[in-house]
C-alpha positions, 0 to 999 in steps of 0.5 A: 857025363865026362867027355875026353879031350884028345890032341893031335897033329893035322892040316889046317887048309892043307898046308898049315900044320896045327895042332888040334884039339879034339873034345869026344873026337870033335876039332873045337881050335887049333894052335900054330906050331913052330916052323920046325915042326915041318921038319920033323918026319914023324910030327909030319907023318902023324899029320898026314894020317890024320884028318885035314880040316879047313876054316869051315869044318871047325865053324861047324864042329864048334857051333855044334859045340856050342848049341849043345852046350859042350865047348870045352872053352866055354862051358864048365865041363867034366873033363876026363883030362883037362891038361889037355886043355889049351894053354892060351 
């Protein structure tokens, strides 16, 4: 099976934009953006459109991750597009 990676702009505990990383849909980590990603009104609206999560939702998705062996920062994967993958 091929899974595909996915990034957006989001909300991490409602007041810390990230960017997320999605494997399927599913947030597996984020990443902290830089202060002036505050100040860009579209970074910011893509953020508010998009999903908030917390430090719970992304223990859940990624333990699911794991059961099921689909962690893409742990597990060999077929990826449809691994540039997508976290750098760090």
């Amino acid at each position: 099976m091929r899974y595909h990676l996915d990034i957006k702009y989001c909300w991490f505990t409602k007041k810390q934009l990230v960017l997320m990383y999605f494997i399927n849909g599913i947030p597996y980590t984020f990443d902290d953006v830089d202060d002036s990603f505050y100040l860009d009104p579209e970074i910011v609206e893509w953020a508010n459109e998009n999903t908030q999560y917390d430090i719970d939702d992304l223990y859940k998705w990624s333990n699911y991750l794991v059961m099921e062996e689909c962690h893409p920062l742990i597990f060999d994967l077929e990826l449809d597009n691994p540039e997508l993958l976290p750098v760090d």
